[in-house]
C-alpha positions, 0 to 999 in steps of 0.5 A: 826576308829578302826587299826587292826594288820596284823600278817604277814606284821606287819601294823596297818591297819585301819578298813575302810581299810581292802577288806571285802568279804561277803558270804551266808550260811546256818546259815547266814552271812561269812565275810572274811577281807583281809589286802590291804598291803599283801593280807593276810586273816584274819577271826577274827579281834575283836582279832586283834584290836590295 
């Protein structure tokens, strides 16, 4: 399973890991990922894989 780096508590959190939050917009689909540890936001983990 993939880890992404949390920038602000510094972990390599795991993908299945991450709280995943979905909404609907007009042009389709928003996910939002948040770290379980620090309860940090992050909207583009493909840059943050480790």
């Amino acid at each position: 399973m993939p880890k992404v780096l949390c920038t602000e508590c510094g972990r390599d959190v795991g993908m299945h890991e991450l709280e995943a939050k979905t909404t609907t917009q007009r042009s389709g689909f928003n996910t939002r990922y948040r770290c379980p540890y620090c309860r940090t936001d992050m909207e583009d983990v493909a840059s943050r894989f480790v």
